[in-house]
C-alpha positions, 0 to 999 in steps of 0.5 A, a space after each residue: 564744595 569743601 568744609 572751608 568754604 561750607 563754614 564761611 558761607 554760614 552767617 554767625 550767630 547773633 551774640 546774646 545781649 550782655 546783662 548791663 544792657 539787658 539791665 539797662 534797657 529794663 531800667 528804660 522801658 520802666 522810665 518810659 511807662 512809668 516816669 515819663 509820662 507824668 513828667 511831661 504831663 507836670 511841665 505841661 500844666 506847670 508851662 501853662 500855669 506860667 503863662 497864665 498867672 503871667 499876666 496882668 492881674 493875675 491872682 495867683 503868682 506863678 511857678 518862678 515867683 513862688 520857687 523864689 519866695 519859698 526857696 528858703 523853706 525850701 532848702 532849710 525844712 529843719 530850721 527852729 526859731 522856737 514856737 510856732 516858726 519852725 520849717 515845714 520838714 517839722 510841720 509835716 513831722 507833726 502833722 504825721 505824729 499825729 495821723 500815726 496814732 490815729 490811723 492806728 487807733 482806727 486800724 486795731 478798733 476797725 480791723 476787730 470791729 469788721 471782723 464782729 460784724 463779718 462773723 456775726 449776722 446780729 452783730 452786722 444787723 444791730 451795728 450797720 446802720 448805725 456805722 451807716 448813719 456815724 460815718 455820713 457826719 463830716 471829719 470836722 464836725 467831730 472837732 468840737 465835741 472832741 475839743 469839749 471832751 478831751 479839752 486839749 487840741 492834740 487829742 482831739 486832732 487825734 480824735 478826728 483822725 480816727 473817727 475819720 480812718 476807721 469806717 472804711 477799714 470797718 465795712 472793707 473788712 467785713 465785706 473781706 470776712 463775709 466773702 470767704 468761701 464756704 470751703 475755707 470755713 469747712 477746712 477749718 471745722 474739718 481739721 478743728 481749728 481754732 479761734 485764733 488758729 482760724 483767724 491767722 489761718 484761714 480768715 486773714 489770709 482770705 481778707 486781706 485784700 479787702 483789708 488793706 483796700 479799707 486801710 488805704 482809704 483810710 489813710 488817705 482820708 486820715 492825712 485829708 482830715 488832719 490837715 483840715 482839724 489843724 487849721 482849727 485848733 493851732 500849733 504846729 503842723 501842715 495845716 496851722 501853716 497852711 492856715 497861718 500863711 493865708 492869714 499873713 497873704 504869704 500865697 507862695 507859701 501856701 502853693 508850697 505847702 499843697 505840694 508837700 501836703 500831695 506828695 506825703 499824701 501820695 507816699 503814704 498811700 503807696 507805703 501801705 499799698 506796697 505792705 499790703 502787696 507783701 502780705 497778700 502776695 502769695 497768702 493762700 489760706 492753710 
C-alpha cells in the first residue's frame, strides 16, 4: 500500500473548539445553573398569582393590575414633588443612608466587642449573658426608648438599626477568635508579634470567615428593621411609603415597594458576601 493511500485512510483530527464558542457555551452553561431556574420558577408563581387574584372577589390585584397602577413609579423612581412625594429611587436612597450608618456603627462596635469577648474568658463570662439577654428584645421595641433619648426620628432609626445588626457580628466573631488553632497563637508568640501585628496577621485572617457570616446576618436584619422603624416615625423612606400607601388603600403600591424592598435586601447581602469571598480568599495567617 502506498504513502498516499495510508494518509487518505486516516480520519482527520477533530478541530478544537474556537474560544467565542468555548465563551459562549460557558456563558450557557451559567445561564442554565444559575438564571433559568428561578426564572421559570418566578413566571411560575407570577402565572399562578394571575389566575388566582383573577377572580371575583378577590383580595389582592393581580400581577397586570398592579404593573398598570404603579407603572408610573416604575419609570419615573427619581420624581420630586417636594416632602414627602418623591419617587421610591428616593425612598429607598433614604431608607439605605440610614442603614449605612448603623450597619456601620455595628460593624466598628461589634467587630471590637467579639474580639474582647473572643480574646478574653472574663470578659465573655461577665459580657455573654448579658449580650444573650439584649439581643432577645425585639428591633422595634428599642424605638421608643431611642425616640425618648435622641428625641429626633433619624437618629433614633439609626439607633435601631444598630442595636439591631450588631449581636450577630458580635457572637459570630467571637466564635471566629475563639476558633483559632493553637499553632497560630504559638507562631505568634514564637516569632514576637505584637498587638496589632497579630490582629492583622494572624487573628483576622483566621476569623474572617466567621466574621463576614456575622456582617451578613446583620445586614440583612439592618435592612428588616428599617424598614420596619420607618413605619413609626415618618419621613422619607421605603418603610413610611409602604406605610403611607396602605393608609391611602393604594395595595399595588404596596406590591411594588415589597419587590424593591426584596431585591435591595437581596443586593445587599450579596455585596457583603462577595467582599467577604475577596478578603477571605486566599487569606492564610503569616
Amino acid at each position: 500500500m502506498s504513502d498516499t493511500t495510508s494518509i487518505a485512510g486516516i480520519a482527520p483530527a477533530p478541530a478544537a473548539p474556537s474560544a467565542w464558542r468555548m465563551h459562549a457555551l460557558g456563558l450557557y452553561r451559567r445561564f442554565s445553573q444559575h438564571v433559568l431556574p428561578p426564572l421559570v420558577v418566578l413566571v411560575l408563581l407570577v402565572t399562578v398569582w394571575e389566575l388566582l387574584c383573577t377572580r371575583p372577589g378577590a383580595a389582592l390585584p393581580p400581577p397586570s393590575q398592579v404593573l398598570s397602577d404603579t407603572w408610573e413609579l416604575i419609570v419615573e423612581p427619581f420624581f420630586d414633588n417636594g416632602g414627602n412625594d418623591v419617587g421610591l429611587a428616593w425612598q429607598i436612597l433614604a431608607s439605605l443612608e440610614r442603614v449605612a450608618y448603623g450597619y456601620l456603627l455595628a460593624v466598628i462596635a461589634g467587630v471590637s466587642l467579639g474580639v474582647l469577648v473572643g480574646q478574653s474568658t472574663w470578659a465573655l463570662r461577665g459580657l455573654d449573658p448579658i449580650f444573650q439577654v439584649l439581643r432577645t428584645v425585639p428591633p422595634l421595641a428599642w424605638l421608643p426608648i431611642s425616640l425618648a433619648g435622641f428625641q429626633d426620628s433619624n437618629p433614633s432609626a439609626i439607633f435601631v438599626i444598630f442595636i439591631t445588626a450588631i449581636w450577630p457580628i458580635i457572637i459570630n466573631t467571637s466564635v471566629g477568635i475563639r476558633n483559632i488553632p493553637e499553632d497560630y497563637r504559638n507562631v505568634a508568640r514564637v516569632i514576637r508579634l505584637n498587638g496589632i501585628e497579630y490582629f492583622w496577621k494572624i487573628m483576622l485572617p483566621a476569623a474572617s470567615p466567621y466574621i463576614f457570616s456575622g456582617l451578613r446576618i446583620g445586614v440583612g436584619l439592618s435592612w428588616l428593621a428599617i424598614v420596619a422603624a420607618e413605619m413609626l416615625i415618618g419621613g422619607v423612606g421605603i418603610g413610611f411609603f409602604i406605610w403611607d400607601a396602605w393608609n391611602s388603600s393604594r395595595i399595588s403600591d404596596i406590591i411594588l415597594a415589597l419587590v424593591y424592598v426584596g431585591v435591595v435586601g437581596f443586593l445587599l447581602d450579596r455585596i457583603v458576601a462577595w467582599v467577604g469571598r475577596r478578603v477571605t480568599r486566599g487569606t492564610t495567617p503569616a
